[in-house]
C-alpha positions in Angstrom: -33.8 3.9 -9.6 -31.0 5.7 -7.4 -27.9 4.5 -7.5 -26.7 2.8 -4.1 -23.3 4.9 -4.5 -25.2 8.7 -4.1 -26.3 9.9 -1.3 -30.0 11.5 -1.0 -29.9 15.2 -1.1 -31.4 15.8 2.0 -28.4 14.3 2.9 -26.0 16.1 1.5 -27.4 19.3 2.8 -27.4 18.3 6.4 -23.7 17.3 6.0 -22.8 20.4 4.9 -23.6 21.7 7.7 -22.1 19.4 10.2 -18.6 20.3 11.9 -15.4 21.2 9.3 -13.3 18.5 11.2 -15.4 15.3 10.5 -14.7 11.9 12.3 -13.8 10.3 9.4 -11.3 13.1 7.9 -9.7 11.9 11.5 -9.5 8.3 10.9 -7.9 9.4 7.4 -5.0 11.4 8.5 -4.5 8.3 11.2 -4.3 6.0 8.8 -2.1 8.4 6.6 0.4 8.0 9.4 -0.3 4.6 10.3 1.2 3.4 6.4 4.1 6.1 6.7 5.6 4.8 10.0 4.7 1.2 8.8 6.5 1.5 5.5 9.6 3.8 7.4 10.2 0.6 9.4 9.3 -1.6 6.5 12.2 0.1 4.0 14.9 1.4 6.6 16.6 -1.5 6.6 17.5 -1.0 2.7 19.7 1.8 3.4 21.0 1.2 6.4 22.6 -2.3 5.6 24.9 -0.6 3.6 26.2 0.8 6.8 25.6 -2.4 8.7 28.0 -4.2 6.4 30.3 -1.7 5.8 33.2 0.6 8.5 33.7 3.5 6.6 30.0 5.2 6.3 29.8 7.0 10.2 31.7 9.3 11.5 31.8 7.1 15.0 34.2 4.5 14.8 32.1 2.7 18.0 29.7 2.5 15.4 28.8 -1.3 15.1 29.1 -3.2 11.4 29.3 -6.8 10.1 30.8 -8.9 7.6 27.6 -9.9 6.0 27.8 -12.0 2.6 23.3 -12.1 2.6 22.2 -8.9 2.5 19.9 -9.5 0.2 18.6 -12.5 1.9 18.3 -10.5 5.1 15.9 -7.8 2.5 13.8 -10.3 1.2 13.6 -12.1 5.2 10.6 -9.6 5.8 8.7 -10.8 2.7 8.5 -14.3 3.9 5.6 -13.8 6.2 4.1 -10.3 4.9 2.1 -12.3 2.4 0.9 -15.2 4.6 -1.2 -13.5 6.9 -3.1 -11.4 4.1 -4.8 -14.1 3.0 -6.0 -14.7 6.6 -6.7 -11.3 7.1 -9.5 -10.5 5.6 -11.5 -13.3 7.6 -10.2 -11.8 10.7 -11.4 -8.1 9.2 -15.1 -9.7 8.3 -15.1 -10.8 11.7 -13.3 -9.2 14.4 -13.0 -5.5 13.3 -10.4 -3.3 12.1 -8.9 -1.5 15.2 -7.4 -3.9 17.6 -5.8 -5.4 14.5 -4.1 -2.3 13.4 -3.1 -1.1 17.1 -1.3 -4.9 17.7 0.7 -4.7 13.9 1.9 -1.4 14.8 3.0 -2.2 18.4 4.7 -5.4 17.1 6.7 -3.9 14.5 7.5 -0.8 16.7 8.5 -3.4 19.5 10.8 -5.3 16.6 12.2 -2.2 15.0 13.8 -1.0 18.1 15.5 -4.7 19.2 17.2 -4.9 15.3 20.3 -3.1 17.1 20.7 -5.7 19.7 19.5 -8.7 17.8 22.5 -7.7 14.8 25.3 -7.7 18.0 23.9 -10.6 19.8 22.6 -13.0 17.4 23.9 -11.4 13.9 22.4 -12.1 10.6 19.6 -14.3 11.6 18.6 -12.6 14.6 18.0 -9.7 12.1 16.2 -11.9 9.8 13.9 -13.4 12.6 12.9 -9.9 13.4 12.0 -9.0 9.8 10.2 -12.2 9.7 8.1 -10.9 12.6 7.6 -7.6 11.6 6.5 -9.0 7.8 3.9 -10.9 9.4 2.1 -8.8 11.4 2.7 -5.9 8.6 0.3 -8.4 6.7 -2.8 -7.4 8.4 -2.0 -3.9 7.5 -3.4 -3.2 3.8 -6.6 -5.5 4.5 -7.2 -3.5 8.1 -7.2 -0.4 6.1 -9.2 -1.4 2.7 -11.8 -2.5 5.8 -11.4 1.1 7.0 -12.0 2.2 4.2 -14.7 1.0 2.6 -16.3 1.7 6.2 -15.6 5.3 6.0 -15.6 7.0 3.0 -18.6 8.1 1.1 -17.8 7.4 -2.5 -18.3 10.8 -3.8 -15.0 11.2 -1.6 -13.2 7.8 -2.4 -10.7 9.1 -4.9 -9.4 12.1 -3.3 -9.5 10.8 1.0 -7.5 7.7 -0.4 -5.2 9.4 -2.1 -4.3 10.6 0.4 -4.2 7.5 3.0 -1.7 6.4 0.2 0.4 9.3 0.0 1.4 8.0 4.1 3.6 5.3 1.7 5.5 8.0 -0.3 6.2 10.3 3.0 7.4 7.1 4.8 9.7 6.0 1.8 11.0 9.5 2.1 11.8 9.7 5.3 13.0 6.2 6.0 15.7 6.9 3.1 16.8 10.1 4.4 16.9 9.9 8.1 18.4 6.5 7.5 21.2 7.8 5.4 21.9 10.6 7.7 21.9 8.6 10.8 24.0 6.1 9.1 27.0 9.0 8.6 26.5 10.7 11.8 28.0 10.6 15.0 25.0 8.6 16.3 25.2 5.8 13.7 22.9 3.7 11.8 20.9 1.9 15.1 19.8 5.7 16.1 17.2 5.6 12.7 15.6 2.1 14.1 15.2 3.7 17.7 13.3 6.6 16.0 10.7 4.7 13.5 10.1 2.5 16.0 9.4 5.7 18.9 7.1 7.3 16.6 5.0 3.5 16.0 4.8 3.7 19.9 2.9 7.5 19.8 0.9 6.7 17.0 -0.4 3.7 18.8 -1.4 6.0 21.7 -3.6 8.0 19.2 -5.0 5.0 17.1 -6.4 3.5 20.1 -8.3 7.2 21.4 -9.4 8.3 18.1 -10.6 5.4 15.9 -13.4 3.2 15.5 -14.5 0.4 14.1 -18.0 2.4 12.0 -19.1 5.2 11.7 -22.1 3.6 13.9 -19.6 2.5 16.8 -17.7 6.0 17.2 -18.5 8.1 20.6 -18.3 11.5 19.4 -19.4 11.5 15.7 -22.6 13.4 14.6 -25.7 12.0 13.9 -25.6 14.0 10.6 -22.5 12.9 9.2 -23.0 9.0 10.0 -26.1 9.4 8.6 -24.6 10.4 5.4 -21.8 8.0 5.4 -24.1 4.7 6.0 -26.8 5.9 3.3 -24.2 6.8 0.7 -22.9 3.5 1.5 -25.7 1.7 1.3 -25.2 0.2 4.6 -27.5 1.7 6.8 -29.2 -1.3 8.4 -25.7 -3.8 8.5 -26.7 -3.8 12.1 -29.2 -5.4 11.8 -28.2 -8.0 9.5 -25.4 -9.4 11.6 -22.0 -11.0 10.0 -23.1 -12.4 6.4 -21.2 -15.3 5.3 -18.3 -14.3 2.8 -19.2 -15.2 -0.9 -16.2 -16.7 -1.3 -17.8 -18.8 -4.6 -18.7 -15.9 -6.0 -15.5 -13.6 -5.3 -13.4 -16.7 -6.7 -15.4 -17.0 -10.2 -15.2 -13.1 -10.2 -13.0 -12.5 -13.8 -12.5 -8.5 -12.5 -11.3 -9.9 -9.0 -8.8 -11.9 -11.1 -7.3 -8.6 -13.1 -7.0 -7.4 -9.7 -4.3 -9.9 -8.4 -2.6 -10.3 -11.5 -2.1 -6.5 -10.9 -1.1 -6.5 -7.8 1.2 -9.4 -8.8 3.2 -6.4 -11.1 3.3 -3.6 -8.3 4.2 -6.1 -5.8 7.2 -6.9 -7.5 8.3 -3.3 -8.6 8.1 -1.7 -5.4 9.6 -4.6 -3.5 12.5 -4.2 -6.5 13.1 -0.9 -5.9 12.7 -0.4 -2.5 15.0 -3.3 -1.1 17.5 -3.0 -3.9 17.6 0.4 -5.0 20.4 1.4 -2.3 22.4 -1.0 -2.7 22.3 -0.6 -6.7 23.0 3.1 -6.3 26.0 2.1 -4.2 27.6 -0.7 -5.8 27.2 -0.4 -8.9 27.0 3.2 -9.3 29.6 4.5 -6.4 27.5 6.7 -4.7 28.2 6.8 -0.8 25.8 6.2 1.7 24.0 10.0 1.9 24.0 10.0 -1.9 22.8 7.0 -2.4 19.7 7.8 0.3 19.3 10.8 -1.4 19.0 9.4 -4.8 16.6 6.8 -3.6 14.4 9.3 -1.6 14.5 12.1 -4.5 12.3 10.0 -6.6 10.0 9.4 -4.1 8.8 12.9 -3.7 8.0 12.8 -6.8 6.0 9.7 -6.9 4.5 11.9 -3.4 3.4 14.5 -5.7 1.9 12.7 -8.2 -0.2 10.4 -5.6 -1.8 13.2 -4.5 -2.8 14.4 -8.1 -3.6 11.4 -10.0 -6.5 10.4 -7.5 -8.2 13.4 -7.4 -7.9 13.9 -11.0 -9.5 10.6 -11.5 -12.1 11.4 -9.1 -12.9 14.6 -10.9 -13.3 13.4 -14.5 -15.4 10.5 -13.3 -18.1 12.6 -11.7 -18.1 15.0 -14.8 -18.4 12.4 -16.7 -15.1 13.0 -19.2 -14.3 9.0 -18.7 -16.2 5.6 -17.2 -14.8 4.3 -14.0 -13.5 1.6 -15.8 -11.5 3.4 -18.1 -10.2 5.2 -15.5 -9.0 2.5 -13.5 -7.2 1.2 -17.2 -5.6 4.5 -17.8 -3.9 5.1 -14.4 -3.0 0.9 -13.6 -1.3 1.5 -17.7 0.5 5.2 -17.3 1.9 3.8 -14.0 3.2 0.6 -14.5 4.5 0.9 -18.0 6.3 4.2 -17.2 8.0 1.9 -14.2 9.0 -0.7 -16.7 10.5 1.6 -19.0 12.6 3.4 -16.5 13.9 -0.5 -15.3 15.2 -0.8 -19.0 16.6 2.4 -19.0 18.7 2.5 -15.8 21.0 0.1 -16.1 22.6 1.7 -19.9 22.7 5.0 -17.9 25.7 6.1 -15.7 25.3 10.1 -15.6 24.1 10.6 -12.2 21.9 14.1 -13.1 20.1 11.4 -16.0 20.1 8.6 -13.3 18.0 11.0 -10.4 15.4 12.4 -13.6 14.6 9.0 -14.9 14.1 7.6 -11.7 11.8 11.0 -10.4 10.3 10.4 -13.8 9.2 6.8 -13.6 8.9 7.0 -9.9 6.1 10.0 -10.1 3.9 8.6 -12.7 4.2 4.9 -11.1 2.6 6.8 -8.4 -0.9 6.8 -10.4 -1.2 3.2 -9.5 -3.2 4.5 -6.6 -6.1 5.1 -9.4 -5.7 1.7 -11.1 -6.3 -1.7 -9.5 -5.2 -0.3 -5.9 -8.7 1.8 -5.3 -10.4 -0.7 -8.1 -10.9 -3.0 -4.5 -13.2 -0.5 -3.7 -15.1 -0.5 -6.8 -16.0 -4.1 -7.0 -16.9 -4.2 -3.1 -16.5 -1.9 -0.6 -18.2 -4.3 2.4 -15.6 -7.0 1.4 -12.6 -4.7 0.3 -10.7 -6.0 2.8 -10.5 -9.3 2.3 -10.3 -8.4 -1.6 -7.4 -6.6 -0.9 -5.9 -9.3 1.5 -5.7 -12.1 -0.8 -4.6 -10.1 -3.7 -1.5 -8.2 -2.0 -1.1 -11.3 -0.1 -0.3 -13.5 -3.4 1.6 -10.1 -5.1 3.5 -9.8 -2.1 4.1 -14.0 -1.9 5.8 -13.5 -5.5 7.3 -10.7 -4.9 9.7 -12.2 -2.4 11.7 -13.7 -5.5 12.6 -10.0 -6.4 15.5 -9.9 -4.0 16.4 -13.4 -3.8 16.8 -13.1 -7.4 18.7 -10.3 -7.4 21.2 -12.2 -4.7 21.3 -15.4 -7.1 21.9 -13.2 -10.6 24.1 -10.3 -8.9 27.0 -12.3 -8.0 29.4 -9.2 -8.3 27.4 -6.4 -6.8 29.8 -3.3 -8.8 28.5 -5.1 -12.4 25.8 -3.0 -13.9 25.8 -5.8 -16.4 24.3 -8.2 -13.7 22.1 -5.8 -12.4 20.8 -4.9 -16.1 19.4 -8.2 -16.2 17.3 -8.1 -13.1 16.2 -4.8 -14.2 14.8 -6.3 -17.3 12.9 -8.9 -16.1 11.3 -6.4 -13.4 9.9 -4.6 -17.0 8.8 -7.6 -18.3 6.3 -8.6 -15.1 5.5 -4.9 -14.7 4.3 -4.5 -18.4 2.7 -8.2 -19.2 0.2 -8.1 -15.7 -0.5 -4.7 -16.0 -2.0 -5.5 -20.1 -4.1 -8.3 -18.2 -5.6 -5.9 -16.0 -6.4 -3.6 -18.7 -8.4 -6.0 -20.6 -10.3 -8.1 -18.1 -10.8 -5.3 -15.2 -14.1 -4.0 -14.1 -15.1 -0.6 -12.7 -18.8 -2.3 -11.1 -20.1 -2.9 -7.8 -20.3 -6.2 -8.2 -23.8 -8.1 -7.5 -22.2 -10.2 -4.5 -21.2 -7.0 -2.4 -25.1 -6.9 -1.6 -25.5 -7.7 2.3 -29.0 -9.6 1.9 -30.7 -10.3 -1.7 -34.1 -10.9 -0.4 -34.0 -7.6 0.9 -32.5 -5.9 -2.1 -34.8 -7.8 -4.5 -37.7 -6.5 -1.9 -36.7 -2.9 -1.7 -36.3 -2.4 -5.5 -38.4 -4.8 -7.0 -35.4 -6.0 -9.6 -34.0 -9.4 -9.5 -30.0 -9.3 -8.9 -28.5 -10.1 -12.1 -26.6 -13.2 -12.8 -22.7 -13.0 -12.5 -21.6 -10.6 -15.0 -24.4 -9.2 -16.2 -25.0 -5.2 -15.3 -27.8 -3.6 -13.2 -27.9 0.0 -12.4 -27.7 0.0 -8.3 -24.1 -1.3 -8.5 -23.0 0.5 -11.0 -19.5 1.9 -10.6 -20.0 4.3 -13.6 -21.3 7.9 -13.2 
């Protein structure tokens, strides 16, 4: 019996010979710029409250700052509400479609990003903070909308390497968030200039999200017959249309141990890249003396690695799987281990290290093979369910994100003196010891299987194929994730 995850070859060979630019390489590189400019006005805020907080980092002494004693409350203020909505947003994904939902988020935060400015001279700290709140909230649909997308889109022959690259849009964003920021912050123009920008560039990617997406591959005016074709049979979701809106298994997706290694990963990665990214700076500042363009530097450098390796580790995944050199299951172990245990040892490392040249190659080091977390429980959504990624991903990032909010408030409560690497060492620490002790649960209780729930109608799987669906947790060949 065929797997459900190939594509007949008749298939295949009319794709080949469809246009170079396909529709859904389009909604890729949109959503590839839809995560950088989300994350850019997600993280800018990290470097440039140095500058907020601080009169000696611009050259323009009209320059605005603010005797702030919360930054790292005002950090964690967009964390609040980014994990509240994701475990809503699925539902409204099942049922309401992915594109609307993507267009609003963006405008919002666009719309939020350029007020910061005013709201920090008008209503100081907590107008900042209410902002964040906003922009965390409807950056909540984000990561469910695009899992939706996803799973909508791309044939699985093409999962590993077209999601890569959706991902990369995080490590381009982080890159040029931290370095614009930091320059902006020293220039003439000042630290407000870099919110004015990220939040320009949400506003022209909106006017292209809403010309050149679609919901499916079925709903899109200008795609070929040929390539939706392929994408709906590799899928297995050729007649969805005429099932209507199944009801989510939610018993089902609950009981489901592999969904279970999922969150607890997601719990680890939350809270390491919520770490990093809204304390980072300020570490590199404080504690290590670097000014403001160094210290953006330093916490951009690492990220170009961590660019790098997102666009290898997928496709290298991708590549042995479909030779055959190692199980998608193994996979999915290998990359979720190399990436968060090299993280965790780097967090134990930096805080005994105070040669900056050592500082920049652990952090590149840890940075770039954290990065292979895109093969490990990030893409492992997929795996388990590609119709109900979405809501997968939702709850999952939504709880991660939920704990990681204590990463900065923790930081605020432990670092009372933010110059003491001593402090710092012992937030660093306990970043390791989340990182390594979810990331050994997901290695023993993850799965790399369709599971038997991601089936739209049983009585007309069971009636196509002549095979029973197998109880919870047993294997059957059409949803196998292996190849």
């Amino acid at each position: 019996m065929a797997n459900v995850n190939e594509a007949p070859l008749e298939l295949a060979d009319q794709q080949s010979s469809s246009p170079f630019i396909k529709v859904r390489y389009i909604q890729v590189v949109l959503l590839f710029f839809m995560l950088g400019i989300s994350f850019s006005i997600r993280i800018c805020l990290s470097v440039a409250i140095v500058a907020m907080t601080s009169n000696s980092t611009s050259s323009n002494p009209d320059v605005p700052y603010y005797d702030w004693g919360n930054s790292n409350i005002i950090l964690s203020s967009f964390y609040w509400s980014y994990a509240i909505l994701q475990f809503v947003a699925g539902n409204f994904v099942h049922w309401f479609g992915t594109k609307k939902l993507i267009l609003v988020s963006i405008f919002a935060n666009s719309v939020t990003c350029a007020l910061i400015p005013l709201a920090a001279k008008c209503a100081g700290a907590n107008g900042v903070m209410v902002l964040r709140v906003i922009q965390g909230l409807f950056q909540g649909f984000l990561l469910p909308c695009m899992n939706g997308v996803l799973g909508r889109w791309l044939p699985p022959t093409e999962l590993s390497y077209l999601t890569s690259i959706v991902f990369s849009g995080y490590q381009v964003g982080a890159i040029a968030s931290t370095v614009i920021t930091g320059y902006f912050s020293a220039s003439h123009w000042g630290w407000p200039a870099a919110f004015y920008l990220f939040a320009a560039l949400g506003f022209v990617w909106c006017i292209f999200w809403a010309f050149l997406s679609a919901e499916t591959p079925a709903t899109h005016p200008s795609i070929t017959k040929e390539e939706r074709k392929y994408i709906e049979h590799s899928l297995g979701q050729q007649d969805d249309h005429l099932i209507g809106k199944k009801s989510i298994p939610w018993s089902a997706i609950l009981k489901s141990v592999p969904y279970w290694a999922i969150i607890i990963a997601a719990i680890g990665e939350s809270w390491s890249t919520t770490f990093l990214s809204a304390e980072l700076p300020s570490y590199l500042s404080y504690a290590i003396g670097l000014d403001i363009q160094e210290s953006s530097l330093f916490s951009a450098a690492p990220v170009v690695g961590a660019l790098i390796g997102c666009l290898c580790y997928s496709p290298i995944a991708g590549y042995a799987i479909k030779k055959g050199y190692i199980t998608t299951i193994n996979s999915r172990r290998f990359f979720q281990g190399f990436s968060m245990f090299s993280v965790s040892i780097g967090f134990l490392l930096l805080p005994y290290i105070v040669d900056r040249t050592i500082i920049a190659v652990v952090l590149i080091g840890s940075t770039t093979a954290g990065a292979a977390v895109i093969g490990g429980h990030i893409i492992n959504h997929l795996d388990l369910s590609p119709r109900y990624a979405a809501i997968l991903s939702g709850i999952s990032n939504g709880i991660g994100q939920l704990i990681a909010i204590f990463a900065p408030i923790l930081v605020h409560f432990i670092v009372t003196d933010q110059t003491d690497a001593r402090l710092w060492g012992y937030t660093f620490v306990l970043s390791a010891i989340v990182g390594i002790s979810t990331t050994i649960f997901f290695i023993w209780f993850c799965s790399g299987e369709r599971q038997w729930w991601d089936e739209v109608d049983k009585k007309r799987y069971e009636a196509s194929t002549e095979t029973p669906l197998p109880e919870y947790g047993k294997t059957n060949p059409a949803f196998s994730g292996e190849t």
